[in-house]
N, C-alpha and C positions, 0 to 999 in steps of 0.2 A: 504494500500500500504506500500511499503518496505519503499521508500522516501515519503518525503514530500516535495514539489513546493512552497516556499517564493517567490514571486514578489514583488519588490520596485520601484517605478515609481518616478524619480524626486525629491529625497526626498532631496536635496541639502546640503546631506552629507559629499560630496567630494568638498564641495564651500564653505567655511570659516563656517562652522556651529559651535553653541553655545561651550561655553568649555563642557557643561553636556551632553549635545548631544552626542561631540566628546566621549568622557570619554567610553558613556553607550554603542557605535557601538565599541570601541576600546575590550572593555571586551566581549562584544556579540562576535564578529567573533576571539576572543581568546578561547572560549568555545563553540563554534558550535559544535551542536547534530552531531555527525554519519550519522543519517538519513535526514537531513536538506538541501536542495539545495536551496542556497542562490543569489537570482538574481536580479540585480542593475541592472536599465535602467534609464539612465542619460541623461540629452542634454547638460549640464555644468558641469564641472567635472576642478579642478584645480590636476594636475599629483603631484604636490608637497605636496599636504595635508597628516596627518599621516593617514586619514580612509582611503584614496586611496592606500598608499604604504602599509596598513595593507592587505588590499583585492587583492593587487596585490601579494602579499608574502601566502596566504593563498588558492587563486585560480587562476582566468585566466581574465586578462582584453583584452577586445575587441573594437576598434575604428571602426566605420562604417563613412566611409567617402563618400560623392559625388565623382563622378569620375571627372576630369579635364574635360574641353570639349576636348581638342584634344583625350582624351582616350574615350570619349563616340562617338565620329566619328568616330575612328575607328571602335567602335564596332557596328555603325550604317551601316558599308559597310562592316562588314562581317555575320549582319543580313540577308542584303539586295541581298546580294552573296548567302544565305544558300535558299532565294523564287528568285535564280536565276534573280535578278536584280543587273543590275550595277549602284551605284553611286559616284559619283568623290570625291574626298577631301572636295575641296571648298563647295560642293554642300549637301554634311553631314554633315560640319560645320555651313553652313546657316540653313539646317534642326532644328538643336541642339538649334540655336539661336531661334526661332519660337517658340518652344516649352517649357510647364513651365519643372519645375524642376523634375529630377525623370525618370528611366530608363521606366517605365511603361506606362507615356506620350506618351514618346518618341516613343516607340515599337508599340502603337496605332496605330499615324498617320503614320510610318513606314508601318505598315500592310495595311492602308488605301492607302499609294501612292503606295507600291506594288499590288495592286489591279487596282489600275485605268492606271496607269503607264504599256509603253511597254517594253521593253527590259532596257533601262535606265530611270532613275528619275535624272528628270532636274528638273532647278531653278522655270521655270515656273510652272510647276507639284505641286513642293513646294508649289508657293501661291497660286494656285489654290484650290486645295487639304487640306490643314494643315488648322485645326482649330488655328483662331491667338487668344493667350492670352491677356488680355486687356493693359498690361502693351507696347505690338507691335503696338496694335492701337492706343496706343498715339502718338506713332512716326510717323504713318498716320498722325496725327491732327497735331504736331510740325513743321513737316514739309509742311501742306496746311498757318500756322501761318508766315512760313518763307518767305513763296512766297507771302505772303499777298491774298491768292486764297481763297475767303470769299466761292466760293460755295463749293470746295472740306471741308471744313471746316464745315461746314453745315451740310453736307452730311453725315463727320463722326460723327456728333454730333447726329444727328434724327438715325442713324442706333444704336447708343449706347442707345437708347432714345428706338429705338423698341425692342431690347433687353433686354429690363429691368434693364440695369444697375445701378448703385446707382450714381446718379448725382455731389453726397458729395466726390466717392470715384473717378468720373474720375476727381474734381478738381485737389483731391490730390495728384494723379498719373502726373495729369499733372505737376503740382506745383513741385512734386519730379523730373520729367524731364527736368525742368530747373532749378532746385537744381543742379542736374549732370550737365547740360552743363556746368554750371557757376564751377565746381568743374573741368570739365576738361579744359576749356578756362585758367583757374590759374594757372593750372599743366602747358599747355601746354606751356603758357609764362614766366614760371619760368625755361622754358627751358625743361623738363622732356620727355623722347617719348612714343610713346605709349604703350610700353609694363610697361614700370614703372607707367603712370598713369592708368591701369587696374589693376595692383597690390595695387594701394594707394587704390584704388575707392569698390577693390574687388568684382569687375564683369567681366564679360568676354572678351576677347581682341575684339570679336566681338562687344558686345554695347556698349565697350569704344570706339571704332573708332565707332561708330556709333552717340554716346554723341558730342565725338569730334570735325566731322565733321559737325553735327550740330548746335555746339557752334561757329562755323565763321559764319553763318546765325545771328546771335544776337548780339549787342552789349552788354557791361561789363552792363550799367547801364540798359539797357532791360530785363537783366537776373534779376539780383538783385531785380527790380521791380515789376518782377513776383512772387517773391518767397516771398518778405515782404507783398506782396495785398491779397495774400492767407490767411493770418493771418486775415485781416481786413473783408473778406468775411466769414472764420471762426467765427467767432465774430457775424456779424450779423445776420446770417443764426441760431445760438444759442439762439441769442438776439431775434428774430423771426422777425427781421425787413424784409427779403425778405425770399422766399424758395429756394432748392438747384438748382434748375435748371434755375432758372431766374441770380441767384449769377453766374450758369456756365456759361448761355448763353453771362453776363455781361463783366465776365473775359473775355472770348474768343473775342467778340466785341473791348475789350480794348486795347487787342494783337494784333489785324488785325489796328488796328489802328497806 
């Protein structure tokens, strides 16, 4: 061939790399072959570095960023427009939140609720329909913990239990969801609204007010105590004193309590 196709994956060039490192990518891309196509794919990249400003003066740097959610809404109701469904604002925004990350999820369950769905896709359609990501079904379980409702609690626990999930990892889903509450409950009473504390938290205005108002459900030191006991269940579940689902079963018992 005429050219030749370099790939560099990650090589954390453009992120404080060695001075010999710098030096050797400085000289290389000041002497790049004619024939050489040189491509950087990066997940960390600092804009100020000289290999960055060298590759930026030499060829073409490209950002790929996630879309906002409100821009991914929209583009969910002019998907939904194009198989001739209508769905509302609100109702594309809820979609967005359901769904993990990534235009390609999203378009899935999109095609799947334009399939089952009539003329419109409603909120119900949503949960019916949309496979929920595990990080949603803990808000299921947070919210049976708030009501103190031992059996919806249960419930979701044995259906994540048929599903083969890792018991270790809904602790610490869980554990992390009252990491957030207790991050918005602080914001919230330091006075901050909601759209600043989705900004600090850097999640979506949707599960920040969803964090939020789940954090009036708990007290300051309920929260707290979930988050340090994770630690200590951490610990012995390593130490092999119990296994992970007796550790789960334990945690959640202590929260209904």
């Amino acid at each position: 061939a005429e050219k030749k196709l370099v790939v560099v994956k990650n090589s954390g060039i453009f992120k404080s790399p060695k001075e010999e490192v710098k030096e050797f990518w400085l000289k290389t891309l000041e002497n790049l072959p004619d024939f050489v196509l040189l491509l950087f794919d990066e997940q960390d990249v600092d804009k100020r570095s000289a290999t960055y400003k060298a590759v930026a003066k030499k060829g073409l740097c490209v950002e790929f960023q996630y879309m906002k959610d409100y821009e991914i809404a929209a583009w969910v109701m002019r998907e939904a427009q194009k198989q001739n469904k209508k769905i509302s604002k609100e109702n594309a925004e809820f979609l967005v939140s359901m769904c993990d990350a990534g235009l390609e999820n999203i378009k899935n369950e999109l095609d799947k609720l334009c399939d089952y769905s009539d003329s419109e896709i409603y909120k119900s359609d949503i949960e019916k329909v949309v496979s929920k990501p595990l990080n949603i079904v803990i808000f299921e379980l947070t919210d049976a913990l708030m009501r103190k409702d031992n059996d919806s609690a249960m419930s979701v626990i044995l259906r994540l239990k048929n599903n083969k999930e890792s018991a270790f990892n809904i602790l610490y889903l869980l554990s992390s969801s009252f990491d957030k509450m207790l991050q918005a409950k602080l914001l919230i009473d330091d006075g901050y609204p909601y759209n600043t504390v989705s900004t600090k938290m850097k999640i979506s205005p949707f599960i920040a007010k969803k964090y939020i108002e789940s954090s009036k459900g708990f007290s300051l030191e309920f929260l707290i105590d979930r988050v340090c006991k994770t630690a200590e269940y951490d610990i012995a579940i390593k130490q092999g004193e119990t296994d992970e689902w007796t550790a789960l079963m334990q945690y959640v018992f202590e929260s209904l309590n």
